[in-house]
FIKOLZA-1660 file (N, C-alpha, C; in steps of 0.1 Angstrom, whole numbers, plus 5000, padded with zeros to 4 digits):
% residues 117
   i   px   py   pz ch aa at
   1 1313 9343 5195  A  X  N
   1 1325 9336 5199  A  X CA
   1 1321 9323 5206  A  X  C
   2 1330 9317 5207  A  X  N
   2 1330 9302 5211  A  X CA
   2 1324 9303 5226  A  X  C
   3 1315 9291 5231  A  X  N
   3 1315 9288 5247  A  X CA
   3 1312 9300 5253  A  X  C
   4 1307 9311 5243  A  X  N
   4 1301 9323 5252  A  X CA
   4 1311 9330 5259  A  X  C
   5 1323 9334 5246  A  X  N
   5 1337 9340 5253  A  X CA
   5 1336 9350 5241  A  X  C
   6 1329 9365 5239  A  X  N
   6 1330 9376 5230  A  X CA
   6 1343 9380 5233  A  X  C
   7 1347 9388 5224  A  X  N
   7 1358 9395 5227  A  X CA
   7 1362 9405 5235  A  X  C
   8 1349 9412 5245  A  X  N
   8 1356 9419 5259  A  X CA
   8 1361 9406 5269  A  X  C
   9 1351 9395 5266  A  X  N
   9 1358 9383 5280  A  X CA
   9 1373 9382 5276  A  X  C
  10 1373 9376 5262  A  X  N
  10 1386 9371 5258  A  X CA
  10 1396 9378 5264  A  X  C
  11 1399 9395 5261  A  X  N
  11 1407 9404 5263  A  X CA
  11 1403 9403 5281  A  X  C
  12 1393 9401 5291  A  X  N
  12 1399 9399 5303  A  X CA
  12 1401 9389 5307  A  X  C
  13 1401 9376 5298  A  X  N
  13 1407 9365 5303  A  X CA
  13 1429 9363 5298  A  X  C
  14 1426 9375 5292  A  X  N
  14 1441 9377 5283  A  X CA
  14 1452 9383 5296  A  X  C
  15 1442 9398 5299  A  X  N
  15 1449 9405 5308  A  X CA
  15 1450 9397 5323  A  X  C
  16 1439 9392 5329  A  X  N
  16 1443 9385 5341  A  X CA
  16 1452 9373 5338  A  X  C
  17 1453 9365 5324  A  X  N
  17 1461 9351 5327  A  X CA
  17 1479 9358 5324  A  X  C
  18 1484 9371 5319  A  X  N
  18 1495 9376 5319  A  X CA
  18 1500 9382 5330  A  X  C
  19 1492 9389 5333  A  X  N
  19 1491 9392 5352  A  X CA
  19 1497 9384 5357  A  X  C
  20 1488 9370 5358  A  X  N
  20 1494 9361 5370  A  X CA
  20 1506 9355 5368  A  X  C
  21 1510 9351 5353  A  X  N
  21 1522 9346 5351  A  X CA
  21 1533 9357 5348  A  X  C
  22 1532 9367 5349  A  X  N
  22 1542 9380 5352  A  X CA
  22 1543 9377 5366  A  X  C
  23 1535 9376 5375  A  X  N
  23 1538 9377 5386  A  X CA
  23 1542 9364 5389  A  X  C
  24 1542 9353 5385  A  X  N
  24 1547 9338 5387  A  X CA
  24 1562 9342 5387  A  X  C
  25 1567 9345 5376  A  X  N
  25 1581 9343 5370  A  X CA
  25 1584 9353 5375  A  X  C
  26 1582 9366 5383  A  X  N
  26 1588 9378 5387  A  X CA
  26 1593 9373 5404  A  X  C
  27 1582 9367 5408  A  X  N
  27 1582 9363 5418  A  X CA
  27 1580 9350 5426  A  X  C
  28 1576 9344 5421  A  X  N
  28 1575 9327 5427  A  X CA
  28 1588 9322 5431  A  X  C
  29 1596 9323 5424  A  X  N
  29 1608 9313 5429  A  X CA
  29 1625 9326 5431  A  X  C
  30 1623 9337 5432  A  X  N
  30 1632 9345 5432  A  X CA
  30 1642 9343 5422  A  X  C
  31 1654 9346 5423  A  X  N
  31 1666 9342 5415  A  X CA
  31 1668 9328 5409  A  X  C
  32 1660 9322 5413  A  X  N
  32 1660 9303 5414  A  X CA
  32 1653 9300 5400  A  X  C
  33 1652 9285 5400  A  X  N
  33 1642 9282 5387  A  X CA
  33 1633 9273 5398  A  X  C
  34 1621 9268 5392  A  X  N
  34 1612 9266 5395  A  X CA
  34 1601 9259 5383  A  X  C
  35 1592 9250 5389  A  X  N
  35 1580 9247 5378  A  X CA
  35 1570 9255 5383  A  X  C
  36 1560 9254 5373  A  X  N
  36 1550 9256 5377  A  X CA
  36 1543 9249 5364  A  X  C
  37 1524 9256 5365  A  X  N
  37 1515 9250 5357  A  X CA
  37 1507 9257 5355  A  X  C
  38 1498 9251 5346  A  X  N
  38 1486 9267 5341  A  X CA
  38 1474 9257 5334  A  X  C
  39 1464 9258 5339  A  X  N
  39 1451 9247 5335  A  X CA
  39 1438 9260 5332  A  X  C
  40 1433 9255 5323  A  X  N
  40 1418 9262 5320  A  X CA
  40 1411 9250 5318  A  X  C
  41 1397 9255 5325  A  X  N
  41 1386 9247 5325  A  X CA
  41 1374 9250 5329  A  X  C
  42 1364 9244 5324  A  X  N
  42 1349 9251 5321  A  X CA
  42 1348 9244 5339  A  X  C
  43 1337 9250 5343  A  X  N
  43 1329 9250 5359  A  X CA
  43 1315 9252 5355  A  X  C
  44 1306 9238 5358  A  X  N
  44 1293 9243 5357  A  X CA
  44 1293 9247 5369  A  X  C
  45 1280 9257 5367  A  X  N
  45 1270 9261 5354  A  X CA
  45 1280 9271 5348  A  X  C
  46 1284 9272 5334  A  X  N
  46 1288 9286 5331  A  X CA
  46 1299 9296 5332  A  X  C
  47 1307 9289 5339  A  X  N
  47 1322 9293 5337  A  X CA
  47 1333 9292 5330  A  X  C
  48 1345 9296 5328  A  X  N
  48 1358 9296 5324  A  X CA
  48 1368 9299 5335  A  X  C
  49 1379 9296 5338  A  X  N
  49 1390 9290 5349  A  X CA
  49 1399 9289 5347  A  X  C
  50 1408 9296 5350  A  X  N
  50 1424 9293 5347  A  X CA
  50 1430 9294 5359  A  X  C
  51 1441 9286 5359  A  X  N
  51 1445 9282 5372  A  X CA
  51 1459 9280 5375  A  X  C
  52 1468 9289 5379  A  X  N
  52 1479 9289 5382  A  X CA
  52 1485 9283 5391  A  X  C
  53 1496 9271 5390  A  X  N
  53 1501 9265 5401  A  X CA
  53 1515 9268 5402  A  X  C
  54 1518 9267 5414  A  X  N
  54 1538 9267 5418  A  X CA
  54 1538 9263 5428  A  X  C
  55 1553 9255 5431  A  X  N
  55 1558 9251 5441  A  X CA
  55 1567 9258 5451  A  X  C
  56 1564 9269 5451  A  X  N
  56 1571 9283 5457  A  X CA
  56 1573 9282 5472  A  X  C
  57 1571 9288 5482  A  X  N
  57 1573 9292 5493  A  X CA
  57 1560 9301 5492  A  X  C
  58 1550 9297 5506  A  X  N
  58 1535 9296 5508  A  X CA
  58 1534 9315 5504  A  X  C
  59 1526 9317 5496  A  X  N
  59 1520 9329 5494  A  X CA
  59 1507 9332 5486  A  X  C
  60 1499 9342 5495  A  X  N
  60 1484 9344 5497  A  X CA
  60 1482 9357 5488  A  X  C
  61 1486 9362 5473  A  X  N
  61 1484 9374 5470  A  X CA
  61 1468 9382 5473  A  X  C
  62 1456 9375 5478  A  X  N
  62 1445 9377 5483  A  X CA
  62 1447 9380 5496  A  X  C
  63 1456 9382 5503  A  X  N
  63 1457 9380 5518  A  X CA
  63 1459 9395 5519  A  X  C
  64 1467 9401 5507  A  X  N
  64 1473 9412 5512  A  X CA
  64 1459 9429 5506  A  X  C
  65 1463 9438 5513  A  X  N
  65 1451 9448 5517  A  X CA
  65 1449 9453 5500  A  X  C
  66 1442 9455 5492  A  X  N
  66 1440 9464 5478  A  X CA
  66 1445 9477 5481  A  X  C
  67 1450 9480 5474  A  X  N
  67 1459 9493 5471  A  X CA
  67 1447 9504 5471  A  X  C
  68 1452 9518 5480  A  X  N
  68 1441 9527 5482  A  X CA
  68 1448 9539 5470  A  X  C
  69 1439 9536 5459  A  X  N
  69 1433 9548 5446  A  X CA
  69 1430 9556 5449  A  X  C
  70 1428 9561 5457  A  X  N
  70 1427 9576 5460  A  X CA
  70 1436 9584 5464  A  X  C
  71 1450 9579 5465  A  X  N
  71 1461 9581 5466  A  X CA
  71 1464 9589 5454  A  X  C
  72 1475 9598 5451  A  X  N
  72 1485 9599 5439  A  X CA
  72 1494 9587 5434  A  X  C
  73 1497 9586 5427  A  X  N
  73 1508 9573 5424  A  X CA
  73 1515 9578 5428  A  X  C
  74 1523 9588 5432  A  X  N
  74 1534 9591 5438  A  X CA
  74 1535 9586 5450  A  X  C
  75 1526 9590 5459  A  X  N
  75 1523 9584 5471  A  X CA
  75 1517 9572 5476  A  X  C
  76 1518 9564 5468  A  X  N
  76 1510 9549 5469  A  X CA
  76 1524 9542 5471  A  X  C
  77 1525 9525 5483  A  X  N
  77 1539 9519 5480  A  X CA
  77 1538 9512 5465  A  X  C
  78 1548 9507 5462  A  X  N
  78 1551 9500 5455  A  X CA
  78 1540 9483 5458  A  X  C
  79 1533 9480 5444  A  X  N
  79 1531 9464 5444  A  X CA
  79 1512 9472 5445  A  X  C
  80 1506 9455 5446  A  X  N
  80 1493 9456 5451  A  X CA
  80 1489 9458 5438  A  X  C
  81 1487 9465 5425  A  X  N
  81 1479 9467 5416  A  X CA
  81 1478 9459 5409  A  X  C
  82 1483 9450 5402  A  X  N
  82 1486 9436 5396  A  X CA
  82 1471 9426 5398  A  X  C
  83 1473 9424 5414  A  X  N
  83 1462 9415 5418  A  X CA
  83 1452 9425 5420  A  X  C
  84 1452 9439 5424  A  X  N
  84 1439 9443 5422  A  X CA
  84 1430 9443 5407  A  X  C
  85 1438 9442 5396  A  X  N
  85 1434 9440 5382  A  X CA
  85 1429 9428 5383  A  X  C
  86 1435 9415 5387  A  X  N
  86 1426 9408 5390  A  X CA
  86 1421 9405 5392  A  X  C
  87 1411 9410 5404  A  X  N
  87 1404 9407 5410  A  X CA
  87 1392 9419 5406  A  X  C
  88 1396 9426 5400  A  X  N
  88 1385 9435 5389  A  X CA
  88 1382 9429 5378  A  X  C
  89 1392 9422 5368  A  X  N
  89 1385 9417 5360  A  X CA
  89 1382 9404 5361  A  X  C
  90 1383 9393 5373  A  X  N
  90 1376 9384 5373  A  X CA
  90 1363 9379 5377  A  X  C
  91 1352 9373 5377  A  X  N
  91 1343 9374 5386  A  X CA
  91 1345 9367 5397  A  X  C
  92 1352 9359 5402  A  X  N
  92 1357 9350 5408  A  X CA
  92 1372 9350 5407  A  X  C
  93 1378 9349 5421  A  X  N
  93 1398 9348 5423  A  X CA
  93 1395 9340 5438  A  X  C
  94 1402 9330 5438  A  X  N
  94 1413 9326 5448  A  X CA
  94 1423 9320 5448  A  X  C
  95 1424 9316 5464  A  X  N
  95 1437 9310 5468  A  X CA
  95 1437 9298 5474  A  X  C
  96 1447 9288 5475  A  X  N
  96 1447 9279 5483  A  X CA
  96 1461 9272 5483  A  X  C
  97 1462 9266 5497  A  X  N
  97 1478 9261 5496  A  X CA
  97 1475 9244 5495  A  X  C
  98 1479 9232 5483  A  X  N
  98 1474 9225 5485  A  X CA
  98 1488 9217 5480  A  X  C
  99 1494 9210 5491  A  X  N
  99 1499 9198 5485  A  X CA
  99 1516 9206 5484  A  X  C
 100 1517 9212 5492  A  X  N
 100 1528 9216 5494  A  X CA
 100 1527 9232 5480  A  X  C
 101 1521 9235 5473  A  X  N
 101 1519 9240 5460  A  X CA
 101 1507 9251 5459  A  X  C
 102 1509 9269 5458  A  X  N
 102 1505 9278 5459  A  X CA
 102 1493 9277 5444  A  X  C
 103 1484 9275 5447  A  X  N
 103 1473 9276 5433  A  X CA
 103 1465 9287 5435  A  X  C
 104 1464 9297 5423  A  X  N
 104 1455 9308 5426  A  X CA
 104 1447 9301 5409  A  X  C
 105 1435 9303 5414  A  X  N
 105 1420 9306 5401  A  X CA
 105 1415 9317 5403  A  X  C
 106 1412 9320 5390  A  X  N
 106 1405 9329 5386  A  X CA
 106 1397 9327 5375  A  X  C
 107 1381 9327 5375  A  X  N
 107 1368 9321 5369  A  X CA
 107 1360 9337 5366  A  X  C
 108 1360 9330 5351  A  X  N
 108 1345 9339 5347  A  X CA
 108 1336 9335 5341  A  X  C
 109 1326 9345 5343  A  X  N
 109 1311 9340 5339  A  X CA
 109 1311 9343 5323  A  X  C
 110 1305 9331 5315  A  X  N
 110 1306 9331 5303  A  X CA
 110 1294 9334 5301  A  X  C
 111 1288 9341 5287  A  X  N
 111 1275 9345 5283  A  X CA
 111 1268 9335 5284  A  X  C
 112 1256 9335 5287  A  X  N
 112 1243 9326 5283  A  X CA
 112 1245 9323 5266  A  X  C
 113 1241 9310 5266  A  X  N
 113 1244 9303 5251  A  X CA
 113 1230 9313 5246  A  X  C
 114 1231 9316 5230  A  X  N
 114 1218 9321 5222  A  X CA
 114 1204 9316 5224  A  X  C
 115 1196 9314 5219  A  X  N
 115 1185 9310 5219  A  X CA
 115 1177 9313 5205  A  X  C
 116 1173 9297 5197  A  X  N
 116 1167 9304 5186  A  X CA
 116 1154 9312 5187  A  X  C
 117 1154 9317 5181  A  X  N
 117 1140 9330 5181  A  X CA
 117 1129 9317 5172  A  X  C
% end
């Protein structure tokens, strides 16, 4: 695959970039409308980056505790698994509040390019 993106990256660059924009539009602006933005970009050495922006009301989905799995789902609250997906399948996630505007990335490490033999 291209830029050292096989098809297990692809499919976790698929599941975390749906994640976050489920969770954009579910939650960023409540009942309201709202913009937002979405950028991918290579990071030397060796990465991939996507990058979710909104103009929401300040929120840290990193801030809050990972959901304890050892629980039953019955007994677990509601929420928290979303971002723990991504932060499993990313190798890299954060946050920052910049410019009045909630940006979360999330970066992975792309294969080492081939090498001819």
């Amino acid at each position: 695959m291209a830029a050292g993106a096989g098809p297990e990256l692809l499919l976790r660059i698929e599941l975390v970039l749906e994640e976050l924009l489920v969770n954009h539009v579910m939650h960023a602006y409540g009942s309201g409308e709202g913009d937002s933005e979405v950028a991918c970009f290579r990071r030397a050495p060796g990465y991939f980056c996507l990058e979710v922006v909104d103009e929401a009301a300040p929120f840290d989905p990193l801030g809050h505790k990972s959901p304890d799995l050892t629980l039953a789902p019955g007994d677990r609250p509601i929420g928290g698994l979303g971002i723990h997906m991504v932060r499993s399948l990313a190798d890299e996630v954060s946050y920052r509040r910049e410019a009045g505007r909630n940006v979360i990335t999330a970066c992975f490490a792309l294969a080492p390019a081939a090498t001819p033999d």
